[in-house]
C-alpha positions as CSV (number, residue, x, y, z in Angstrom):
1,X,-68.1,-157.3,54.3
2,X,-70.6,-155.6,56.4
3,X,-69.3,-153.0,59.1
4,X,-70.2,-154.6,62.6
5,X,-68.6,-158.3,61.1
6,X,-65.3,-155.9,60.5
7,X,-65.5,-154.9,63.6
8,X,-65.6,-158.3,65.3
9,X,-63.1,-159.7,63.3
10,X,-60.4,-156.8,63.8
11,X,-61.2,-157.0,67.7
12,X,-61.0,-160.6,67.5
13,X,-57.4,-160.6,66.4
14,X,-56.6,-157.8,68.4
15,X,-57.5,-159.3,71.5
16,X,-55.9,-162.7,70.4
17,X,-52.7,-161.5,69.3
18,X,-52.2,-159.0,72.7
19,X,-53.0,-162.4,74.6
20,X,-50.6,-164.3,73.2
21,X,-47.9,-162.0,73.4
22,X,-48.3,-160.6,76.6
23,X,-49.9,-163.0,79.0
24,X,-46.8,-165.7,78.8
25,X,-45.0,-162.6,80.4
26,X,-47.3,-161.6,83.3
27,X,-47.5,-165.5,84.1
28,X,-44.0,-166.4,84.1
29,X,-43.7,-162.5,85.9
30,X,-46.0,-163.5,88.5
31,X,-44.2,-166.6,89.6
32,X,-41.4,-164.7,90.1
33,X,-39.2,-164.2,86.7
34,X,-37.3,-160.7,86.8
35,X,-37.4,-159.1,83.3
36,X,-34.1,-157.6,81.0
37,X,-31.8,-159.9,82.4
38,X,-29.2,-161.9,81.3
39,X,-29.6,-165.2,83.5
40,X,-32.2,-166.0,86.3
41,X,-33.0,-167.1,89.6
42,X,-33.5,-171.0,90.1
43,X,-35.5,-170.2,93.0
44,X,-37.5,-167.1,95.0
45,X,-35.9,-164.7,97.0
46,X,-32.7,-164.8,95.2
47,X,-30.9,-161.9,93.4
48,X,-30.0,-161.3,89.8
49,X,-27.5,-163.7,89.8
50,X,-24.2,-163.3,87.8
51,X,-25.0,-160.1,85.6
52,X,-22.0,-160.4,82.8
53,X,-20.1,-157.5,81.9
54,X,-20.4,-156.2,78.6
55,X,-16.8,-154.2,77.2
56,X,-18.0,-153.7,73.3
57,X,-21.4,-154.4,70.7
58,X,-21.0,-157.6,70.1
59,X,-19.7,-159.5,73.3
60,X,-20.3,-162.7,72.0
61,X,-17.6,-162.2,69.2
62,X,-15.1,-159.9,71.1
63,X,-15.4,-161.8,74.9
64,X,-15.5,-165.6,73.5
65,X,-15.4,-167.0,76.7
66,X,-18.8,-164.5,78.2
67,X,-21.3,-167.5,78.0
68,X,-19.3,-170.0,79.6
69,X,-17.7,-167.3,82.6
70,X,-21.5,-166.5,83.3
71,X,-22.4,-169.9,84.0
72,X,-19.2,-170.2,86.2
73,X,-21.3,-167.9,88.4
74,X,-18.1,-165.3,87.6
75,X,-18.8,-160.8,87.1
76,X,-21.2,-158.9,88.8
77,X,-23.5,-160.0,91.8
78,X,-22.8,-163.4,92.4
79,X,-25.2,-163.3,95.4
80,X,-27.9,-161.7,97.4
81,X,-26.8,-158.0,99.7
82,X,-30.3,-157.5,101.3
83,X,-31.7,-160.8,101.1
84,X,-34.8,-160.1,98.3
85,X,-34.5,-159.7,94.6
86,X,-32.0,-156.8,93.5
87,X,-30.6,-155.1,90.1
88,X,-27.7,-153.4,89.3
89,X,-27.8,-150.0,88.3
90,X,-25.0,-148.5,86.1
91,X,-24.3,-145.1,84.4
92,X,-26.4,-144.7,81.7
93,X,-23.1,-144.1,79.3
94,X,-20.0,-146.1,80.4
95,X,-22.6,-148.7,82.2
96,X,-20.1,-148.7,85.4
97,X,-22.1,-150.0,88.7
98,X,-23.3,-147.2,91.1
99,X,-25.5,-148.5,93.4
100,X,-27.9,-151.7,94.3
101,X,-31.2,-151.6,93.3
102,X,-34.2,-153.8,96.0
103,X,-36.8,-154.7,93.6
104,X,-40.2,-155.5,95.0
105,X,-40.9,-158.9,94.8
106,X,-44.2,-161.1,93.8
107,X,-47.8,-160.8,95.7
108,X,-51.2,-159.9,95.6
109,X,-50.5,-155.7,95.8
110,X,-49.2,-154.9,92.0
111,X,-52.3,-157.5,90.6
112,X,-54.7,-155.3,92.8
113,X,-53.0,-152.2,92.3
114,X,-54.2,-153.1,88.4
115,X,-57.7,-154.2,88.9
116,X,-58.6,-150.3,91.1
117,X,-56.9,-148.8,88.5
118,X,-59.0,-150.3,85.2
119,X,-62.0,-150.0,87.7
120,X,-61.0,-146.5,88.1
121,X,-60.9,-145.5,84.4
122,X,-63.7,-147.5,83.5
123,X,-65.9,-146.3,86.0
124,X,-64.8,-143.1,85.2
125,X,-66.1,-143.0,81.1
126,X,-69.0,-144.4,82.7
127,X,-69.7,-141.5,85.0
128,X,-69.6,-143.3,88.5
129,X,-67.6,-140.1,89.6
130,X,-67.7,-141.1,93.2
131,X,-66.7,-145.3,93.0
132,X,-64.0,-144.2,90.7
133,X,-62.4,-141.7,92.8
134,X,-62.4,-144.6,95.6
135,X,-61.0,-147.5,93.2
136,X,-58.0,-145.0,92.1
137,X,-57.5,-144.1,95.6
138,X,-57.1,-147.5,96.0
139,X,-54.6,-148.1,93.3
140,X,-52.7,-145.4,94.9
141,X,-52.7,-147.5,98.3
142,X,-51.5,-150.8,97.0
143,X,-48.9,-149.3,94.8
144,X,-47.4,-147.9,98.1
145,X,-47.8,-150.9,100.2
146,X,-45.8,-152.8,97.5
147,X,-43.3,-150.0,96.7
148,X,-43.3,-150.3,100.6
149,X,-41.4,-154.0,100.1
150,X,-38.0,-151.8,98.9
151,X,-37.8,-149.6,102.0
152,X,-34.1,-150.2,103.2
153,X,-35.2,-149.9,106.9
154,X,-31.8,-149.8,108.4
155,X,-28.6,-148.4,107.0
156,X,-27.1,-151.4,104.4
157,X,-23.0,-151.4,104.8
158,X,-22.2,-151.2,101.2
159,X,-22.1,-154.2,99.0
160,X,-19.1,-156.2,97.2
161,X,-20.3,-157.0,93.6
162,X,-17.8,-159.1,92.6
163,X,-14.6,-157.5,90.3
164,X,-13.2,-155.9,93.6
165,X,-16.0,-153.5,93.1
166,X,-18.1,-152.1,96.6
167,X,-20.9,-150.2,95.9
168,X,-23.7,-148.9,98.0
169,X,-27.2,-150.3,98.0
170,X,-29.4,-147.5,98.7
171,X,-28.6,-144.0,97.4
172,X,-30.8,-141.0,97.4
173,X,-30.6,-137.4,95.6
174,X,-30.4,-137.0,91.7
175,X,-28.1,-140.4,91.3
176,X,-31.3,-142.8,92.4
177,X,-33.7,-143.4,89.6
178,X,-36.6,-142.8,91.5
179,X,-35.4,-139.0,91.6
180,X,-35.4,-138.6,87.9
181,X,-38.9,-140.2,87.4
182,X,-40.2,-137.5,90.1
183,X,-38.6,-134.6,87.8
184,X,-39.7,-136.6,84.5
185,X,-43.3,-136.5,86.5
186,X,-43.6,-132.9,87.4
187,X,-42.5,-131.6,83.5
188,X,-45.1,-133.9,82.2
189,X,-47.7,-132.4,84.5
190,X,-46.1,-128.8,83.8
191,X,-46.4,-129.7,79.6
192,X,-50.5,-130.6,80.0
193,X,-51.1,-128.2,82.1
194,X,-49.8,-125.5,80.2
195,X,-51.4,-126.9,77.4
196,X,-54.6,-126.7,79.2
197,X,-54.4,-122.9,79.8
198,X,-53.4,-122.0,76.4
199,X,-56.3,-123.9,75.0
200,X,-58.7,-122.2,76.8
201,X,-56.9,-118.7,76.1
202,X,-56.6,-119.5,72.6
203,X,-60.3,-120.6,72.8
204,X,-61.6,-117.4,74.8
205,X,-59.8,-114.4,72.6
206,X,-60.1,-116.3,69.4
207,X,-64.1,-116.5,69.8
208,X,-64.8,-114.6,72.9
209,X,-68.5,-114.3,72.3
210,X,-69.1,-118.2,72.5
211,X,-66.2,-119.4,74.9
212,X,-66.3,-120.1,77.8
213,X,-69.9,-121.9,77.3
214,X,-72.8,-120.8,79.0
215,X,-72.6,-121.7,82.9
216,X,-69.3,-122.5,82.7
217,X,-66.4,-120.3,83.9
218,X,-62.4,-121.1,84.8
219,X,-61.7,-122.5,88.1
């Protein structure tokens, strides 16, 4: 088989089988199905209704009665705290509750918040410096305006879950998720740019006499 036909046919089925396993999700995500959840919404602006709760590995053998006490509309947030769509988020080892979690719901600022930030990549390999520096600029706007959508606004009373349990629904410091990603954010950019300096030191005393190129010098 000739190169260029192998080519076609391996993009072919690439492109076909990402399709058809990914674009059922950002349809059925787009009209408003939450993902990882047990149970769903029957219509918008409702929460994660009825989140079960979970004692061993294999719930449905230990807990006989978990399908049927879900479906009662029995455990953890039965109903809606703030009025939009919500998750509950537990410890990540025990999985007890800790705190109420606003999820942004559907619209037009997460589909545009992708399209500037393909265009800003693309345009970017392409060498149209200047239009990708506005499309990713972009991005960066309509990811705010839609992380915007969670902003508490006034202090929430905490929330009754169900179980007799009361927990807040907005929580700040190093117990909100949004915390850790920050700190997973800033070692990430600490690893590559450490890399980046010890490749051009490695570069420069390994073969001084032809690094750094000709008209170039460190910033």
């Amino acid at each position: 088989m000739a190169q260029p036909a192998f080519r076609r046919w391996v993009f072919g089925l690439m492109f076909l089988g990402a399709s058809i396993t990914f674009l059922p999700m950002h349809v059925t995500g787009l009209i408003g199905m939450p993902r990882r959840v047990y149970t769903y919404p029957v219509g918008m602006g409702c929460s994660i209704s009825s989140l079960p709760s979970v004692t061993s590995r294999e719930p449905l053998w230990d807990q006989p009665n978990l399908l049927k006490d879900v479906e009662d509309g029995r455990y953890y947030l039965p109903g809606t705290a703030t009025g939009g769509r919500e998750a509950l988020v537990t410890s990540p080892f025990d999985a007890r509750p800790q705190y109420i979690l606003q999820i942004p719901g559907p619209g037009w600022q997460p589909v545009l918040a992708a399209v500037f930030t393909a265009a800003f990549f693309l345009l970017l390999a392409v060498k149209f410096v200047f239009t990708s520096v506005i499309c990713g600029v972009l991005a960066i706007g309509c990811v705010i305006w839609w992380l915007s959508e969670t902003d508490p606004g006034a202090v929430r009373p905490p929330a009754d879950i169900g179980g007799d349990i009361v927990i807040p629904v907005y929580v700040t410091g190093s117990m909100n998720h949004s915390w850790w990603a920050m700190i997973v954010l800033m070692v990430v950019s600490g690893v590559v740019f450490t890399c980046l300096i010890f490749s051009y030191l490695c570069l420069w005393l390994v073969n001084p006499g032809a690094w750094p190129p000709h008209g170039t010098e460190l910033l």
